[in-house]
C-alpha positions as CSV (number, residue, x, y, z in Angstrom):
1,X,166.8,-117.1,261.9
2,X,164.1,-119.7,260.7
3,X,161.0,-121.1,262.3
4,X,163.0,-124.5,262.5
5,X,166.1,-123.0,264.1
6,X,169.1,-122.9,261.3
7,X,170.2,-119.7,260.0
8,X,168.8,-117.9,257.1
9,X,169.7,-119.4,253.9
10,X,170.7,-122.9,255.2
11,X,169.3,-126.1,256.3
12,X,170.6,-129.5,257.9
13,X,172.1,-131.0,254.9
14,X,174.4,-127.8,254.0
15,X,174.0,-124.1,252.2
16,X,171.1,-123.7,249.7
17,X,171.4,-121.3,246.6
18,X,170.1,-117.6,246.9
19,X,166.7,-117.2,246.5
20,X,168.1,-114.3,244.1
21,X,171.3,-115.0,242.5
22,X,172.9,-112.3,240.5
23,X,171.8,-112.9,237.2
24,X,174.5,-112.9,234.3
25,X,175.7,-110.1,232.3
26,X,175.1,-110.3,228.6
27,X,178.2,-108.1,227.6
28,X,179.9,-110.9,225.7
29,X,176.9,-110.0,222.8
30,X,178.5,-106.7,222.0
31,X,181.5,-108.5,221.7
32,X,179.9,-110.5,218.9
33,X,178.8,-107.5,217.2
34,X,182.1,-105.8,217.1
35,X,183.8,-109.5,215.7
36,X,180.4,-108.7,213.3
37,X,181.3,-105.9,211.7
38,X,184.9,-106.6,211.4
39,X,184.5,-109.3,209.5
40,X,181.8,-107.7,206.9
41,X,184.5,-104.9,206.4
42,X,187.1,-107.6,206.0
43,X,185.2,-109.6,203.5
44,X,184.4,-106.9,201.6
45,X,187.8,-105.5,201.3
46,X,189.1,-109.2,200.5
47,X,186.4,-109.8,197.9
48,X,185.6,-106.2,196.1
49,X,187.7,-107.5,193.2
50,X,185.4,-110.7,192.2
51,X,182.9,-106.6,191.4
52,X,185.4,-104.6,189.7
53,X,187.2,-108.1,188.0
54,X,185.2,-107.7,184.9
55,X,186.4,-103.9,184.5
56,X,190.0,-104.4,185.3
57,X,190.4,-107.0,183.1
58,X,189.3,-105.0,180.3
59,X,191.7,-101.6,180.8
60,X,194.7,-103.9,181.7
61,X,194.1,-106.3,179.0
62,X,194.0,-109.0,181.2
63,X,193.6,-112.8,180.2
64,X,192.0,-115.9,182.1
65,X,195.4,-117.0,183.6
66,X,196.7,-113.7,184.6
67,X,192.9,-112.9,186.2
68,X,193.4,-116.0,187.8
69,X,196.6,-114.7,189.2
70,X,195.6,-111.3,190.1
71,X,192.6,-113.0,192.2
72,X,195.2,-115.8,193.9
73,X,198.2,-113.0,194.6
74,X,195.8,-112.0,197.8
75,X,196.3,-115.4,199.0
76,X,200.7,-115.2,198.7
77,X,201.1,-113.5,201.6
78,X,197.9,-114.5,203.4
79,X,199.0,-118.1,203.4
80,X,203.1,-118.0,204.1
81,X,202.3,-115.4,207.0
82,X,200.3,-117.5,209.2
83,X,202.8,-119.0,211.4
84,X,204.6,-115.9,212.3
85,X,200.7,-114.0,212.4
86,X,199.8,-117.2,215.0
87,X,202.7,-116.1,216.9
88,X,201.8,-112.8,217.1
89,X,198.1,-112.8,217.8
90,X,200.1,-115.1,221.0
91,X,201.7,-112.9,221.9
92,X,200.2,-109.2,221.3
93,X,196.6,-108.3,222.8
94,X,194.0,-107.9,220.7
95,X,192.8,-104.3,221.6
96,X,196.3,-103.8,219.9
97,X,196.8,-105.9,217.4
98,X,193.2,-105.8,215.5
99,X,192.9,-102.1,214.9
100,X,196.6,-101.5,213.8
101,X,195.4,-104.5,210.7
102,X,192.2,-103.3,210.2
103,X,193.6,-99.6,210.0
104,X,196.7,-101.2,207.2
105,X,194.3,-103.6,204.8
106,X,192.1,-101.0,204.5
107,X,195.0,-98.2,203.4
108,X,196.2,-101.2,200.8
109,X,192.1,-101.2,200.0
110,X,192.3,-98.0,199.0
111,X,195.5,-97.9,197.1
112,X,193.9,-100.6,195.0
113,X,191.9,-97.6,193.2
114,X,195.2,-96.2,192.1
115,X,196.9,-99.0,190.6
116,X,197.8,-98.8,186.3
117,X,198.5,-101.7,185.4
118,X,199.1,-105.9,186.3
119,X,202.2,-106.0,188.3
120,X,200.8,-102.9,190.2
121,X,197.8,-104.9,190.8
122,X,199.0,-108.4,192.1
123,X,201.5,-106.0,194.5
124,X,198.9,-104.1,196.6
125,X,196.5,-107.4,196.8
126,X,199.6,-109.3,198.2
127,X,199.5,-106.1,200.6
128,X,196.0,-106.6,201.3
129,X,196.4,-110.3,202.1
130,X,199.4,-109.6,204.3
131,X,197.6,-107.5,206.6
132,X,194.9,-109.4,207.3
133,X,196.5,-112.2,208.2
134,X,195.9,-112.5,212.0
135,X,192.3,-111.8,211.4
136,X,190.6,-114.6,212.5
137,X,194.0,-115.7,214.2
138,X,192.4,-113.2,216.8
139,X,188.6,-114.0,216.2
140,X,189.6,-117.3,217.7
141,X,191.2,-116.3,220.6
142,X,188.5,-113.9,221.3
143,X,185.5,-116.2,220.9
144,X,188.0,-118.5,223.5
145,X,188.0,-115.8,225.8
146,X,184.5,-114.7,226.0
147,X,182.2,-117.5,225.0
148,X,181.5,-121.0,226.6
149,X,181.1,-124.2,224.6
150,X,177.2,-123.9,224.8
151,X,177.3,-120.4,222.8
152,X,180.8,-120.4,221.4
153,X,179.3,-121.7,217.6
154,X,177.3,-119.7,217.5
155,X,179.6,-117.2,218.5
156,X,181.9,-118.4,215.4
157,X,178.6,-118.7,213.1
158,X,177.6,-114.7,213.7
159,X,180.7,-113.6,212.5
160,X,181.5,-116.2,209.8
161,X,178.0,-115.1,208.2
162,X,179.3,-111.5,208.4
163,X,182.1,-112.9,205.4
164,X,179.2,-112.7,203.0
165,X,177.2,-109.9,204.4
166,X,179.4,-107.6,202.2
167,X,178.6,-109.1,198.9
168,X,175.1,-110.2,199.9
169,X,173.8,-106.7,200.8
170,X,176.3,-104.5,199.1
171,X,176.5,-106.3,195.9
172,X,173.7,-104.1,194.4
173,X,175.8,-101.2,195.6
174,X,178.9,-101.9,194.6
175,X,177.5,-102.9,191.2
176,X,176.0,-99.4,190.8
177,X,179.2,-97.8,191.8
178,X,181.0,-99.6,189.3
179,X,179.1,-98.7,186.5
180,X,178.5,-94.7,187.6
181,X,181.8,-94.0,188.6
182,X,184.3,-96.6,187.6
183,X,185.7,-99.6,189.3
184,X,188.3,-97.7,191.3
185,X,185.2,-96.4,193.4
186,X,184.7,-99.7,194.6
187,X,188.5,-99.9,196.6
188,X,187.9,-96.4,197.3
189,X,184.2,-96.5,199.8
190,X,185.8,-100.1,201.0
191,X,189.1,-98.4,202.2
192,X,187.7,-95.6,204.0
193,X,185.1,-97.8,205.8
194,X,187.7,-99.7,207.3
195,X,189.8,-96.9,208.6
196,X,186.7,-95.6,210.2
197,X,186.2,-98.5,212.1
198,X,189.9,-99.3,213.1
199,X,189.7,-96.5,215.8
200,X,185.8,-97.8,216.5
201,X,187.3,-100.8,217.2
202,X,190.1,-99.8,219.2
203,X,187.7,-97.7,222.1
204,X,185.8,-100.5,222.4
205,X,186.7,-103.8,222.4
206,X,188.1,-105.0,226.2
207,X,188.6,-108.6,228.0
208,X,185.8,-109.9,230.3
209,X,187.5,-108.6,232.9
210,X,188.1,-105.2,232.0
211,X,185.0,-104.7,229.7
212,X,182.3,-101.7,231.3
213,X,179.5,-103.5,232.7
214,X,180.4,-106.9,233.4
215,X,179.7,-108.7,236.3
216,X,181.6,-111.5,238.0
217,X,178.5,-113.6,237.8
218,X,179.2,-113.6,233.9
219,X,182.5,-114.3,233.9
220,X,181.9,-117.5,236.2
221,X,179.2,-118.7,233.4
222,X,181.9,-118.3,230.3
223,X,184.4,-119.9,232.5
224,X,182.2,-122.8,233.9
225,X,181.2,-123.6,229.8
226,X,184.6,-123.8,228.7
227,X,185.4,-120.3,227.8
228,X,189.1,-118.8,229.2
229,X,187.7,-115.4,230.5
230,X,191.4,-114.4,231.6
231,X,193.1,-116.3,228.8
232,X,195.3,-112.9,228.0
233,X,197.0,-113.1,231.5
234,X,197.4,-117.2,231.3
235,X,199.3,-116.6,227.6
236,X,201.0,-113.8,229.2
237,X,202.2,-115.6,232.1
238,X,203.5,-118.7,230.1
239,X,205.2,-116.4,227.4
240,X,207.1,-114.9,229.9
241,X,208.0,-117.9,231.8
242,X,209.3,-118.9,228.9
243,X,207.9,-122.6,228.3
244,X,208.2,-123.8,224.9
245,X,210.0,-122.6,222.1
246,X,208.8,-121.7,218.8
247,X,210.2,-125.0,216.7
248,X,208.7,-127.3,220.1
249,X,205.6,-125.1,219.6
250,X,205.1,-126.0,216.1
251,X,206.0,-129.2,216.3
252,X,203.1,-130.0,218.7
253,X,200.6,-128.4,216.5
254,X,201.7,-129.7,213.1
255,X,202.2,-133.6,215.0
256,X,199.0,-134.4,216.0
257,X,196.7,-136.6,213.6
258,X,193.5,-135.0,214.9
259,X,194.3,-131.2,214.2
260,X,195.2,-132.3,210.3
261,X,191.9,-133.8,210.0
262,X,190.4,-130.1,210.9
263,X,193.2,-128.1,208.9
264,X,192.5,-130.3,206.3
265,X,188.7,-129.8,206.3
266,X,189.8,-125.9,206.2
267,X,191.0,-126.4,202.6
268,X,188.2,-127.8,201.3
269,X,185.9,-125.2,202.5
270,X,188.2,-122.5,201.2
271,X,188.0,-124.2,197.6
272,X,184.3,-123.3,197.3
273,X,184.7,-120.3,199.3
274,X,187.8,-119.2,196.6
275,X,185.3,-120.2,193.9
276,X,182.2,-117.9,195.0
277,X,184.8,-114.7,196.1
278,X,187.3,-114.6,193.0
279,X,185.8,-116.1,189.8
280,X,182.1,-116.3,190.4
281,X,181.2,-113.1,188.5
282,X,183.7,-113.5,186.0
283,X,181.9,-117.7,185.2
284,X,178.4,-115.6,185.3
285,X,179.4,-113.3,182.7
286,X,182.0,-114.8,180.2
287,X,181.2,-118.6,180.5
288,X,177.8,-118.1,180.9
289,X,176.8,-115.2,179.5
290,X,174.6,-113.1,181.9
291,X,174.6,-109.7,181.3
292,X,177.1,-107.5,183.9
293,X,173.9,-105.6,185.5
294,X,172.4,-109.5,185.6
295,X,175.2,-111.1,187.3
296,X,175.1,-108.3,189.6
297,X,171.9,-108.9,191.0
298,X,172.5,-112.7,190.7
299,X,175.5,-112.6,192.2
300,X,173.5,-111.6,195.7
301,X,171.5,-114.3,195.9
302,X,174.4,-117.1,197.1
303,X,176.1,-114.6,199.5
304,X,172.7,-114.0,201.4
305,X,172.2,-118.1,201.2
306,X,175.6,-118.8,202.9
307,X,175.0,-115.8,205.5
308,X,171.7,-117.7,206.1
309,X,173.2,-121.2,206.2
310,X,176.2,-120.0,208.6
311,X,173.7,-119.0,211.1
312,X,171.2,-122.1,211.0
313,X,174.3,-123.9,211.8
314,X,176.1,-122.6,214.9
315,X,172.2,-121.9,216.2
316,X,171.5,-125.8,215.7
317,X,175.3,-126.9,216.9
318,X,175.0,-125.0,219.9
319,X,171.3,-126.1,220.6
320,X,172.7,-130.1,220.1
321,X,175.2,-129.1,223.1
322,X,172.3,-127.8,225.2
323,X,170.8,-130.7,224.5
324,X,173.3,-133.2,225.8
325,X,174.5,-134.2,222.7
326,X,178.1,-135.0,222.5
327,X,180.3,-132.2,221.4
328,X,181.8,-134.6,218.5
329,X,178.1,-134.6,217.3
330,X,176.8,-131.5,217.7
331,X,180.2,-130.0,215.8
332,X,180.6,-132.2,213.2
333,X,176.9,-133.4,212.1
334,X,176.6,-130.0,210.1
335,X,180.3,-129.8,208.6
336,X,179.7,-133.5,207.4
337,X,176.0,-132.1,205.9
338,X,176.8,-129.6,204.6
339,X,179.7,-131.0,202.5
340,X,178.1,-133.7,201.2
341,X,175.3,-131.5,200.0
342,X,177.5,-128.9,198.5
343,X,178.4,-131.1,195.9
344,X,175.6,-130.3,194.4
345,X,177.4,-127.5,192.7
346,X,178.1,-130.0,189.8
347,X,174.5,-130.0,189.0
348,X,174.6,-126.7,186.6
349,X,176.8,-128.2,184.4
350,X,173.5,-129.9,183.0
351,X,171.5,-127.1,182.8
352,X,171.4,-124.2,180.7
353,X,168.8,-121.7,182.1
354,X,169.3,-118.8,183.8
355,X,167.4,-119.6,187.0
356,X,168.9,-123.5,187.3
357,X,172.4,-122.3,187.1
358,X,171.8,-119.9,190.1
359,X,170.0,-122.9,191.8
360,X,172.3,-125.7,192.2
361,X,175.3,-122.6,192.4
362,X,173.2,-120.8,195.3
363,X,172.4,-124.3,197.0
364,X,175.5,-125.6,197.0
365,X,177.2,-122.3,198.4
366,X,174.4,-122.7,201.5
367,X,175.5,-126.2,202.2
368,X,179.0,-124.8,201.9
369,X,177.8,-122.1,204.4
370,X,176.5,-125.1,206.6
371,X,179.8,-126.8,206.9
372,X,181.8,-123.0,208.3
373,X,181.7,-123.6,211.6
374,X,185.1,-125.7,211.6
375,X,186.5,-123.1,213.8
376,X,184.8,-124.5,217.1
377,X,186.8,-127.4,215.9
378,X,190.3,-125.5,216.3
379,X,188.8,-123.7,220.1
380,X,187.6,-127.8,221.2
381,X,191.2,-129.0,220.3
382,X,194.1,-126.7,220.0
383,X,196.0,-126.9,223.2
384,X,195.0,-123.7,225.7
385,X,198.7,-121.9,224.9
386,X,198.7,-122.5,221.5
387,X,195.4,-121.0,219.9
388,X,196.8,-118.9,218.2
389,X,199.6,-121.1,216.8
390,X,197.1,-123.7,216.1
391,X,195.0,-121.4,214.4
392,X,197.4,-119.8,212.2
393,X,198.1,-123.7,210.7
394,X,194.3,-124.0,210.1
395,X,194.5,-120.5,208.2
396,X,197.0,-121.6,206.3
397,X,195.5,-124.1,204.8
398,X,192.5,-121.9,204.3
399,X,195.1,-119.9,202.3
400,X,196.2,-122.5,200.3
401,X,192.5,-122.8,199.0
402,X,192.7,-119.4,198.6
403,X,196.2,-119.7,196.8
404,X,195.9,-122.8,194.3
405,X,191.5,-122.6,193.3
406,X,191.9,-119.1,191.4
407,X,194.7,-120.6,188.9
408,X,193.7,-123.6,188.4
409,X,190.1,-122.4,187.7
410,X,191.9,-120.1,185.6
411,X,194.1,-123.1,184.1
412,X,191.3,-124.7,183.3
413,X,188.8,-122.2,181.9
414,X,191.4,-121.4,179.2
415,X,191.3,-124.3,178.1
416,X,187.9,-123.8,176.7
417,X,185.5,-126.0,179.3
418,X,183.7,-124.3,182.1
419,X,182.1,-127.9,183.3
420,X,185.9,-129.2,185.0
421,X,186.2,-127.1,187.4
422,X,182.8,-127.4,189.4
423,X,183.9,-131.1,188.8
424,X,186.9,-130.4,190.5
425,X,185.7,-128.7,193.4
426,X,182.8,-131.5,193.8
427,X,185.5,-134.3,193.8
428,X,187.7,-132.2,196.6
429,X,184.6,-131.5,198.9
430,X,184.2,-135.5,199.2
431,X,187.8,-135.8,200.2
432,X,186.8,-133.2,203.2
433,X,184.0,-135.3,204.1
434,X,186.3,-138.2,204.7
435,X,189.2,-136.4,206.2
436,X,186.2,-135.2,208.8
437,X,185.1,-138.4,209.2
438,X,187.7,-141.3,209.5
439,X,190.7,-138.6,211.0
440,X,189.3,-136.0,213.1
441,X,187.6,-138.9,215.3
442,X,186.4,-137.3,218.9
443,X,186.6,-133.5,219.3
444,X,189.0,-132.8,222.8
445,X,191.8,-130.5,223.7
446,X,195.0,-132.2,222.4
447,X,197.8,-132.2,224.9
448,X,201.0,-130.5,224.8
């Protein structure tokens, strides 16, 4: 009891908090170290070929166009498989799903090193692409599950940066390997990383609920913010219930005005992403004639200025939440930025030295870098049973990026002018402003 009477812990107008609430958890962190590392093994299994390109091209013979394929035939399986890899990453749980893929590209990763020839080549790059096509299909849903609005960007941000992290940090490495032991060495360290970390993957990863360590107190703040600590079990349930079917399912996520602003945007981001991952090298070396150990070193620099510009943005999106700006704003005032600033990429083809081609290319990838935080788009919007399916549409369009930039680059290299396509790419980043801005309109969960 009190000096006035009531019980401990209340007074006349109702209960008071604790003086000593249980303080939060911070177990959803390793989560976004695990999503971390994935990705920088993903990446650099997706993107090792833009290092060994040059090398390859020269044992197999291989022209513009048919580089150009070579670099896109990742993308022919990636893109087609979304829908059914949506409706998988529904439907199986990601302790499952994620290291079975991660264990399967990275086998196709190494097979790359054994490959004689073109047809070889485009084969076991479509086998890369197919398996990892729920990738980020399952990033979504777990940045859903364990991360509230107010942290969820940034969530998206830390392991968006991680795509470049490979190249960024490794480049130097991979570079050397090349050049000691041949480009097959490349496929062959990226491979066996991977399968190392399939099974570190696999003992660690958990849902909120289930995770060592976590406390109920943390779970309430994910939930309270908008994250869906026990979304396994609600997808579950309605799976088995049986609501919806697969052609009503798609047909709510491909009819809605909103989510084809977003899917949209996707695209264009994936052009300059395409760009910087496949051909960027190759333009240092043959179009602008750096030397190979040049464009090596070079070839750095933009990967660590997107990694740097991914994580500016979530860390400002999520602080514009905190600060009671709308989640419309806070979302979209850095995608708009940073694609109107990464047209800027057209600026070195009026410049011919070394260090001003590097400039306006490394700028323009940061602004790029800027704009990658889309995905908190698709976990605002998508409705709650169809993440994944919602997802896998706004992949696929990634894909298509990832599908059409790498030919027509190629298309239009041979063709004897370097300038068109960072024209090109300039003109397209300008549509994605406008899709962002006139059809998106405000960011909320569209109903089923």
């Amino acid at each position: 009891m009190q000096a006035d009477g009531l019980p401990l812990g209340r007074r006349e107008n109702g209960p008071v908090k604790p003086t000593n609430p249980v303080k939060p958890t911070n177990r959803r962190f390793h989560i976004m170290g695990l999503l971390f590392v994935t990705i920088v093994i993903n990446y650099l299994d997706r993107s090792n070929i833009s290092i060994a390109a040059p090398g390859m091209a020269s044992d197999f013979k291989l022209d513009p166009v048919q580089l150009g394929l070579v670099f896109s035939a990742f993308s022919w399986t990636y893109t087609p498989f979304q829908l059914p890899g949506g409706w998988l990453t529904d439907r199986v749980h990601p302790r499952i799903l994620y290291p079975a893929i991660i264990m399967l590209w990275s086998l196709a990763t190494l097979t790359t090193g054994l490959v004689n020839g073109l047809i070889a080549l485009i084969a076991v790059r479509m086998a890369v692409g197919f398996f990892e096509v729920p990738t980020f299909l399952i990033n979504n849903r777990i940045a859903t599950t364990w991360f509230g609005e107010k942290e969820r960007a940034t969530c998206i941000a830390i392991y968006t940066a991680a795509e470049s992290v490979g190249l960024a940090f490794m480049n130097p490495v991979l570079v050397w390997l090349k050049v000691e032991y041949g480009w097959p060495s490349v496929f062959f360290i990226s491979g066996a990383l991977g399968l190392v970390w399939s099974f570190a993957f696999y003992r660690s990863y958990r849902d909120p609920a289930e995770f060592p360590g976590v406390n109920a107190a943390e779970i309430a703040m994910i939930a309270e913010s908008g994250g869906i600590p026990d979304l396994s079990r609600r997808m579950a349930d309605r799976h088995t219930g049986g609501i919806g079917t697969p052609l009503r399912d798609l047909c709510i996520v491909l009819g809605r005005r909103k989510l084809w602003g977003i899917y949209f945007g996707h695209f264009v981001y994936g052009v300059v992403s395409t760009f910087f991952r496949t051909w960027f090298i190759t333009y240092l070396i043959n179009y602008r004639h750096f030397s190979f150990i040049k464009a090596g070193l070079y070839g750095s620099m933009p990967f660590v200025t997107v990694f740097l510009g991914v994580l500016v943005s979530g860390a400002v999106s999520d602080l514009l939440v905190r600060r009671g700006f709308s989640l419309t704003f806070a979302r979209k005032a850095p995608i708009v930025g940073g694609l109107i600033f990464s047209t800027s990429i057209v600026g070195a083809n009026f410049v011919d030295s070394e260090p001003l081609i590097m400039g306006f290319l490394t700028f323009a990838f940061f602004c790029n870098g800027v704009a990658s935080i889309h995905w908190s788009l698709v976990s605002a919007t998508a409705p709650e049973r169809l993440i994944g399916l919602t997802s896998s549409v706004f992949n696929l369009m990634g894909g298509l990026a990832g599908v059409v930039t790498p030919i027509l680059i190629g298309v239009l290299l041979k063709a004897g002018d370097y300038r068109l396509p960072l024209v090109v790419i300039a003109v397209i980043e300008v549509l994605g402003v406008l899709s962002y801005i006139f059809v998106v309109g405000k960011l909320e969960r569209v109903p089923e």
